[in-house]
N, C-alpha and C positions, 0 to 999 in steps of 0.2 A: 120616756122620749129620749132623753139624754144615752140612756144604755144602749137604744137599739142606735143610735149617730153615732156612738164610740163601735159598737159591733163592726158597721158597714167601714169604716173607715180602717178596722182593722184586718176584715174581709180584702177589701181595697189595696191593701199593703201587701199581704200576702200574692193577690193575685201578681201586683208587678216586682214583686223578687222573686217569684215560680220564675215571670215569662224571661225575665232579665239572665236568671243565671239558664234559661234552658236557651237564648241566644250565646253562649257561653259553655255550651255541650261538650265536652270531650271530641274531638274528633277520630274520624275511623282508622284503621291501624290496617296497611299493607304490609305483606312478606315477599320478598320475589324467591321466588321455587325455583325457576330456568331462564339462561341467557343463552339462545343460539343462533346461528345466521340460517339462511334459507325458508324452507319450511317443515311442516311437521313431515312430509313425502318425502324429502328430500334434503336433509342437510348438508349444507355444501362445509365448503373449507375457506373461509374469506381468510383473505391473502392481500398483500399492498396493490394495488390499482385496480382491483377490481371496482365497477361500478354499478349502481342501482342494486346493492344485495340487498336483501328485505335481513335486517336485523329484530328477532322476537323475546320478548322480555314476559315473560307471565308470572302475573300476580298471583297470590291468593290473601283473601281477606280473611282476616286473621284475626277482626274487630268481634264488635257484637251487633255492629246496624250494616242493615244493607245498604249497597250504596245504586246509584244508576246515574245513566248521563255523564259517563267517565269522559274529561279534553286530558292528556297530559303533552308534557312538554321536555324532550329532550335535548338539553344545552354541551353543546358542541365544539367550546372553545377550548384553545390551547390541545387540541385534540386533531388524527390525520385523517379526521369525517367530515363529511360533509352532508346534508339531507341532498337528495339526486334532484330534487323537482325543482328548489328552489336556490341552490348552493348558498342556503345562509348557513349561520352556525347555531341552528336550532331548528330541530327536527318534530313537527306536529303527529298524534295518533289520537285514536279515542276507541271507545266500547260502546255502544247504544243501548246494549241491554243490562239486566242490574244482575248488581251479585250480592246472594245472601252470604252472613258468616259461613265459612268453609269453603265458598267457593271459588272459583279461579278463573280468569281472564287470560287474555294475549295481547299484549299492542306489538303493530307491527310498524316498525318504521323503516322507509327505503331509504338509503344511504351510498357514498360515494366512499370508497379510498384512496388515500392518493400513495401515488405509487415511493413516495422517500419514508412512508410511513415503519415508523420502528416497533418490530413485535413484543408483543408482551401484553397487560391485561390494564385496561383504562379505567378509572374511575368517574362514571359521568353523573351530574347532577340531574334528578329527574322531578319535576314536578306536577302532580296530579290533583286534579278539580272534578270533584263529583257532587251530588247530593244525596241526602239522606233523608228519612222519613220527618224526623224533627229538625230542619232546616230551613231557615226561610231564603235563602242564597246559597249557591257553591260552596264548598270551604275545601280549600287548598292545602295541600299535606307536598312534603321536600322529601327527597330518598336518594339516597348514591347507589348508583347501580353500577357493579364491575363485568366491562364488555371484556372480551379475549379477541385476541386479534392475533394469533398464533400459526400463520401460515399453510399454506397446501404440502401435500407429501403427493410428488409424481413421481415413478420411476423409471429408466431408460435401460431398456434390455436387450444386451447384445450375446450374441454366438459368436466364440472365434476357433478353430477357423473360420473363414467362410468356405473352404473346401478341405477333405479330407479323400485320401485313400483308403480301397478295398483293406481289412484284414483290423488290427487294432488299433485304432486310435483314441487320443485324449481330448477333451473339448473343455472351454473354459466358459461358462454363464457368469458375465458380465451383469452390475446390480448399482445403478448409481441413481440416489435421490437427487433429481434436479430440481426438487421442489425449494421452498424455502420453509418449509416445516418439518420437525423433527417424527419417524415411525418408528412406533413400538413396540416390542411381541411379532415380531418379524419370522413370517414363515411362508418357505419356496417350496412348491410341489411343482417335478417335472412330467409329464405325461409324454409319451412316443406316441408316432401317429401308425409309423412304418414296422416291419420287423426285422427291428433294431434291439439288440440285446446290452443291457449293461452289465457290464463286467465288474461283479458281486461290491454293487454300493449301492447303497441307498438315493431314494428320486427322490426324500423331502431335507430338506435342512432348517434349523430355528436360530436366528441371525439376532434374536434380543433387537435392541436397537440399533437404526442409522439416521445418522443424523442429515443433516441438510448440506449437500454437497460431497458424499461421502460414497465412498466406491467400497461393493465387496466383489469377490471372484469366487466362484465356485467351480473345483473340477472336478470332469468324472469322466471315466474311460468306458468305450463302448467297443463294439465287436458289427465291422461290416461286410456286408457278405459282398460276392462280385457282381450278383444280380442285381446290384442298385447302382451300376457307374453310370451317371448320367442323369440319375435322380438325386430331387432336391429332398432333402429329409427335415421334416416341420416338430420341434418341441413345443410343445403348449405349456407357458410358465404362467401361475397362481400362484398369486400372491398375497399373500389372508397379513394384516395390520392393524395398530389400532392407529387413526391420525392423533395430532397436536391437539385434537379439540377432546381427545378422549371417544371417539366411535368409531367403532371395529366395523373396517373395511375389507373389498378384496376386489382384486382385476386380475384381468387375465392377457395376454400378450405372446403372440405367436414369433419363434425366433426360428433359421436356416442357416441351414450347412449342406454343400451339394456334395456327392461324391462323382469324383474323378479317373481318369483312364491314369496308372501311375508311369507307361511311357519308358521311356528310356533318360541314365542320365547325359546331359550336356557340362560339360568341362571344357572351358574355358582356360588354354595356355599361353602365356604371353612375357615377354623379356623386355626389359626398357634399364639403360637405352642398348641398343643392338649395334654399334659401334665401339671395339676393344681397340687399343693402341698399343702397338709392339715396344718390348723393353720397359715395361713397367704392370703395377697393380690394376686392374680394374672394376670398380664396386658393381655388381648385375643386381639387379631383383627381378626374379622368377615370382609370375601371379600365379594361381588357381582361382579362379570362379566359378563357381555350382551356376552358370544358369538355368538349371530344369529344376522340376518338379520334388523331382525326389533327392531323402536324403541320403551322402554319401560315406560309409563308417571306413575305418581298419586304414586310410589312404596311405599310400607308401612311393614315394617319389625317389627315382636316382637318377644323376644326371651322370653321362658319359660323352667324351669326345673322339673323334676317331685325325690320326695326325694325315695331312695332306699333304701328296706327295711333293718335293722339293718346298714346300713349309717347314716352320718350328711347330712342335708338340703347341696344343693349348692346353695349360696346366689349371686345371682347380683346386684352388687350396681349403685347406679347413674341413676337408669331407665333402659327399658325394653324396649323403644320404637321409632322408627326411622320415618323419611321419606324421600320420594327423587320425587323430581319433575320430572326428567325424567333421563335416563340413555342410552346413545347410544349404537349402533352397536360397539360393542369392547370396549365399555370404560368400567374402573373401580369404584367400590367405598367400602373405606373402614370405618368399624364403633370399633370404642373402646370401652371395655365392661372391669371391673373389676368383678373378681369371687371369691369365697373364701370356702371352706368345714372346718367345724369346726368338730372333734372328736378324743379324748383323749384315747378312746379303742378300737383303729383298730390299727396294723401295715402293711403296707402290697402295692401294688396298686391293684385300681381296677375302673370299668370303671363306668362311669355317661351318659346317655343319654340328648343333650343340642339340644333343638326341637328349629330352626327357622322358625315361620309361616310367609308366601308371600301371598302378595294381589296386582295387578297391571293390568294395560291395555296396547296397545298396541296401536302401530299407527292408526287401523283402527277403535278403539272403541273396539275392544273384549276383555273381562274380563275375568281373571285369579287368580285362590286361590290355594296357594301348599303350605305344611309343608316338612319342609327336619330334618331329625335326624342328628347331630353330634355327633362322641362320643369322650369322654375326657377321659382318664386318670388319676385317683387322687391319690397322694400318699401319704398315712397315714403313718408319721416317728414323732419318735420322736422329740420336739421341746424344741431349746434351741436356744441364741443367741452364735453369733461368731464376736467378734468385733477387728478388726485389720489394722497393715495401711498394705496397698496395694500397694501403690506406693509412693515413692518421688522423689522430684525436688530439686537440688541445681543451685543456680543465677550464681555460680562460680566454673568452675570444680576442682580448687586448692584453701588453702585460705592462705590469705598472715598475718605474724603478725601483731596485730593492726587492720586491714581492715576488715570490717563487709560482711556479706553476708546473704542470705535467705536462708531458708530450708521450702519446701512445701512438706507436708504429706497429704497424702488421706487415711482418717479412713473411713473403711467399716461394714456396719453385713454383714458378710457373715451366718449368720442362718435364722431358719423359721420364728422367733417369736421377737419381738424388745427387744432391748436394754434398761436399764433404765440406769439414771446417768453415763453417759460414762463422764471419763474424760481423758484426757491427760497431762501428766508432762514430761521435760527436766532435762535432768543433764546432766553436762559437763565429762564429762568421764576421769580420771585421765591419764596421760600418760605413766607414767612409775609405780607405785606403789598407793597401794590405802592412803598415808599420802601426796603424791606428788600435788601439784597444778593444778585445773583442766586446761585442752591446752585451753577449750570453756567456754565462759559465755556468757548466754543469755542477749540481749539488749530489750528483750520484755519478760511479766511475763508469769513464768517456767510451770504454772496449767492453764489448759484450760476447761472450761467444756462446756460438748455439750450439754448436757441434755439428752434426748431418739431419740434411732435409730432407725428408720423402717428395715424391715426386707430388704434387697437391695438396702439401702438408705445409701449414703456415704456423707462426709465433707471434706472441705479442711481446714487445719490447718496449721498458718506461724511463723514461728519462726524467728526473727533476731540474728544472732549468728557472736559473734566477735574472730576472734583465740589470744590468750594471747601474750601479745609483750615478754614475755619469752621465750616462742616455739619455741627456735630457732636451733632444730633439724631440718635442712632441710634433706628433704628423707623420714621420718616417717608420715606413717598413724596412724591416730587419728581416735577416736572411739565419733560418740555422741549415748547417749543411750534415749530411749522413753518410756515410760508406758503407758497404756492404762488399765486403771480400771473400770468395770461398772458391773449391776448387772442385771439379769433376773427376769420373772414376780414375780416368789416364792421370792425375797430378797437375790436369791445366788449370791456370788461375785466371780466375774472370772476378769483373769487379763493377759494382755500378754507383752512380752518386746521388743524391735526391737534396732538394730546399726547400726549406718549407718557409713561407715568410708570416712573419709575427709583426702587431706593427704596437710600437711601445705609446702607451696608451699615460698621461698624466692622473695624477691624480686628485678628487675634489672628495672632501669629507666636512660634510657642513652638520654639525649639529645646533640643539639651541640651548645656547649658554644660560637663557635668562627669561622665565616664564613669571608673569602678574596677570593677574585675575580682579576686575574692579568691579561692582564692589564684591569684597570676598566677604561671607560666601555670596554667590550669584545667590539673588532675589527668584523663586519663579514666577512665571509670568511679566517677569520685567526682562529690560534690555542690559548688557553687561559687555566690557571689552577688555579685551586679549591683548596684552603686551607683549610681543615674545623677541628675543634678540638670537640672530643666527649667526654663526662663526663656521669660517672653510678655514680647516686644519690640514685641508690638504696641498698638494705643490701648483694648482692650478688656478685660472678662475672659471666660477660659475657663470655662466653668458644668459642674458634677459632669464633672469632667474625671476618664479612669480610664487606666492605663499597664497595656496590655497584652504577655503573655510571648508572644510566635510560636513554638509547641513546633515546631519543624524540625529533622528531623536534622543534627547530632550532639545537639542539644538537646534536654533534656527539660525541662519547667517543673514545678518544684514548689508555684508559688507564679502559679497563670496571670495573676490580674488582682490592681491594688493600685488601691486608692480614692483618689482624690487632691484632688478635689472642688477648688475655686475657686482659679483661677493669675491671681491679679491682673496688669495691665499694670507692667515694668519689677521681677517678682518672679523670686524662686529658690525651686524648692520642691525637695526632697532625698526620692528616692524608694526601695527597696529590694527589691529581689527575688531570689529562691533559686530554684536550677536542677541540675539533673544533665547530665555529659556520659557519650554513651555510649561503648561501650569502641572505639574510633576508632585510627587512628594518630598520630604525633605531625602536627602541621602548624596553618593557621590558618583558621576556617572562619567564615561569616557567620553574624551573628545578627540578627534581625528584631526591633527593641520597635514597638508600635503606641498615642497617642495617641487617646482617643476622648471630644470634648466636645460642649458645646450651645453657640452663641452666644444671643445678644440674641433672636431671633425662636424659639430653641427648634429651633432646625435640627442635626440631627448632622453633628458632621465625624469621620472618620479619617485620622491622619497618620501615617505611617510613617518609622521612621527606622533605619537599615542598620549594624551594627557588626562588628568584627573582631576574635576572640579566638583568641587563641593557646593552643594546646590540646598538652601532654603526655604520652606515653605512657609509662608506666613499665617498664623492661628485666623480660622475662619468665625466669620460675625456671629453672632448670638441672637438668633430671630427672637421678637419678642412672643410673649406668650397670646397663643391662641383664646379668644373668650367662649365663655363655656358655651355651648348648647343648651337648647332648651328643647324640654321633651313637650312633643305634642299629641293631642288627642284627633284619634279619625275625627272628620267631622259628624257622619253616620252617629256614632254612637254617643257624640258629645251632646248632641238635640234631642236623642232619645229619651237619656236621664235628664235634662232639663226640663224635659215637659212633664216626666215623673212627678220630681218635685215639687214643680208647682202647681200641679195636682193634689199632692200630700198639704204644703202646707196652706192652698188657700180652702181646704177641707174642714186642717185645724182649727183656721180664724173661724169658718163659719161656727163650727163647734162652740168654741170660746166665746161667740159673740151672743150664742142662743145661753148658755149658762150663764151669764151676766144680766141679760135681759127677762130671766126667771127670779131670778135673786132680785131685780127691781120691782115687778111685782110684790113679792112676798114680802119688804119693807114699808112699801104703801100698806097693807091691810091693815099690816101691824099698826102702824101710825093713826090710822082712821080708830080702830077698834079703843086706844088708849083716849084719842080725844071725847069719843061717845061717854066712855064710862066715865070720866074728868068730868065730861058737864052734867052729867044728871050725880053727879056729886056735890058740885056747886047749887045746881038748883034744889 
């Protein structure tokens, strides 16, 4: 009895460590084989904003149990996807049917991209729930799947010309990826529709890779006959590729170019400006302009004048004679020619005939001769020079006493005829009285000579001029004064004056004497102030002077502007301001204060002046330590094994309790049979 209670109990045991550890099975083992967008018909090229693309991921199980009943879960975060149905960032699929070992599935999940999305290949977390033959629940398996997200390849195909002429011409196939994905193994076949002959090259090209954004040109020269003016001529471009995604594509795109009647050409002549002036140089420019069609080779331009009776000769200087190797459809070209009419008994205008003869051919060989008339304008006036300044420049728009500065004068002829001996002289212009002291004295010599002036021909002349450390009328313009003396062809002498007024400006030069920082170093996060003491070194004072905070990170101002009002010449004024630092690291960072006054005339100045504070971080606190965790058991499985056991050992006790309670039998018999024999010994 006892053996078969220990049997079953051992029977017992077995049976629940089989069921225990087969709840505890290995679970199934997925491989993914393929990631591509669209479908198996039709795979597309997902690219940034595309929406609702069916993204396919297939499995194959790679275990040894079948699985069926496949939910998985595609997690979506920190990722530019979105699921299209429901725009969370996790995307649901499933399988319905089962797969044995070897076999292979598909989930398909519909997805959004958003269009800032950045290319390249994502690693998503995928998790999948199926069941298995020895399973009493789902059991859920985690996999990283790598999506590609590598752009579309489109490309834009152009013809240029868009027109060509009868006989040979060259065409360029235009090839640009507008896509945002990169083509690989890149090859052009060109096809004619018409008969049209190419002129011995080849109609395919293999272009290797273009990347995204990326232009190629292809040329090839053809042969057109005349029976096609008027028709439009179709190449048919193929395009064989492989996309970003790795699958060998190809499209086809039709381009044009029309042929044309080549016409006659249009030349275009013209002179600016067509008014010369007698007694002097005159700068022309002679245009050409191809407005036609065709182009024009060999061109050969001379220009001739013929003299008018009781006129001067018009002379051209420099040559008479051009050429031009060729000149296209639209283009320009321009030629410079100096002219001149000399006579001393005309007054008056009157016009001159300027003949340009044309000699040139054409693309197709035909030759051309034309003369075109210009007519000018001459105007016969009396000539004399005009020499004068025209403009100046000062280095400094105030000048300070003592402190030097520049004056730039630009002497001109304004007449028809040059200047002889021009010269120019400086004087310092008295300020108050002509016994008085000049305000200016030149630091460079007072006489300048130019020598002779062309008639339109101008000089720059420099002067260094210092204002008198006496001038200390501030508020008062000063006068500097200029000569200008030179003489005409006859030996007359002409002379003109000019002023230029300067107004003597004081001077303010405020620096800071005397910078404190409390507390040093500044605390961050805390509040800290700026001692700084300012001193004008210069001959003036500073008017409602105000000492601005520059709030710049790390700094904050608490106190932006301090009023400071009048900084007398050779003072110290002591200023104060209060600031915060934000919570930074330790180190030294710059600080910005800014000056802001009025001088003498009421003019604002700002000055800025640049400091260094060294700034504190204080050691951050010490969290205490975290208390441990405590690992817990599912519930599920924690009630399991308790019922186990208490299966097991209230099994035991029965056991123990039947073996004890045999052994008390077996004691009583014993005791009975010893007293029997005891008393029939006594008796």
């Amino acid at each position: 009895m006892i053996k078969r209670l220990l049997f079953l109990v051992f029977v017992f045991t077995v049976f629940c460590g089989f069921f225990v550890s087969s709840s505890n099975a290995q679970p199934f083992d997925l491989g993914v084989t393929k990631v591509f967008w669209g479908n198996s018909s039709k795979i597309v090229q997902a690219k940034p904003g595309d929406k609702n693309v069916q993204l396919n991921i297939v499995l194959q199980n790679v275990g040894k149990t079948q699985i069926s009943e496949v939910n998985a879960f595609l997690y979506l975060s920190n990722t530019p996807f979105r699921d299209s149905a429901t725009d969370e960032l996790v995307s649901v699929s499933g399988y319905p049917g089962s797969v044995k070992p070897g076999g292979s599935m598909t989930l398909r999940f519909n997805l959004n991209i958003s269009e800032n999305a950045t290319l390249g290949v994502y690693s998503l977390p995928l998790t999948v729930k199926a069941r298995t033959p020895r399973y009493l629940t789902p059991v859920e398996q985690s996999y990283y799947v790598r999506v590609p997200l590598l752009g579309d390849v489109r490309f834009l195909v152009t013809l240029n010309p868009s027109s060509i002429f009868p006989g040979n011409s060259s065409l360029t196939l235009n090839l640009e990826n507008v896509g945002s994905g990169d083509a690989e193994n890149v090859k052009v076949s060109l096809s004619i529709s018409q008969n049209l002959a190419l002129q011995n090259f080849s109609n395919v090209w293999y272009l290797g890779k273009i990347r995204s954004g990326e232009n190629k040109s292809l040329m090839f020269p053809v042969f057109v006959s005349n029976s096609l003016i008027g028709s439009p001529i179709r190449f048919l471009v193929r395009l064989d590729y492989v996309d970003a995604y790795g699958v060998s594509r190809f499209e086809e795109q039709n381009v044009y170019t029309h042929v044309v009647s080549p016409g006659k050409p249009n030349l275009l002549v013209d002179v600016k400006p067509n008014i010369v002036f007698s007694g002097r140089s005159n700068n022309l420019k002679i245009s050409l302009k191809n407005q036609g069609n065709l182009k024009l080779l060999n061109v050969e331009v001379m220009l001739t004048s013929k003299q008018s009776e009781g006129l001067g000769a018009l002379i051209v200087k420099g040559g008479n004679k051009w050429f031009f190797g060729e000149i296209r459809s639209g283009e320009s070209v321009e030629i410079g020619v100096s002219v001149a009419v000399f006579s001393s008994n005309l007054v008056g205008n009157y016009s001159y005939p300027l003949t340009v003869n044309l000699s040139y051919e054409d693309q197709f060989g035909r030759k051309y001769t034309e003369s075109r008339v210009l007519g000018l304008t001459v105007v016969f006036q009396v000539s004399k020079p005009i020499v004068a300044i025209t403009s100046y420049n000062l280095s400094s728009t105030y000048a300070y006493p003592g402190k030097p500065f520049t004056v730039k004068l630009k002497i001109e002829n304004l007449g028809d005829v040059s200047a002889q001996t021009v010269k120019v002289s400086f004087s310092g212009f008295p300020a108050v009285s002509a016994t008085a002291t000049p305000a200016f004295a030149s630091l460079t010599p007072t006489v300048v000579w130019l020598g002779d002036l062309a008639p339109n021909e101008s000089r720059i002349v420099s002067y260094t001029v210092m204002a008198s450390p006496t001038s200390s009328r501030e508020g008062v313009i000063y006068l500097l004064e200029f000569n200008v003396s030179y003489l005409d062809e006859n030996g007359k002498e002409f002379s003109t004056k000019t002023y230029v007024g300067v107004p003597i400006h004081s001077l303010i030069d405020l620096v800071l004497q005397d910078v404190v920082v409390s507390p040093e170093p500044a605390i961050a996060g805390q509040p800290f102030s700026l001692a700084v003491t300012l001193l004008n070194r210069g001959t003036a004072s500073a008017m409602y002077a105000e000492l601005l905070f520059d709030s710049q990170p790390p700094f904050i101002s608490l106190s932006k502007t301090s009023y400071v009002g009048e900084i007398a010449p050779n003072t110290l004024m002591p200023v104060t301001l209060t600031g915060r630092v934000a919570n930074v690291s330790s180190g030294v960072y710059p600080l910005k204060l800014k000056v802001k006054y009025l001088d003498e005339y009421g003019e604002e100045y700002l000055k800025e002046f640049s400091l260094k504070v060294k700034v504190l971080r204080r050691p951050p606190r010490i969290p205490k330590p975290s208390q441990p965790q405590t690992l817990t058991i599912p519930i599920l499985n924690q009630t399991f094994l308790a019922v186990i056991v208490g299966v097991v050992v209230a099994v035991f006790l029965l056991a123990v309790f039947l073996i004890r309670r045999r052994r008390g039998k077996g004691e009583e018999e014993l005791l009975g049979e010893q007293f029997f024999v005891g008393r029939r010994l006594y008796c």
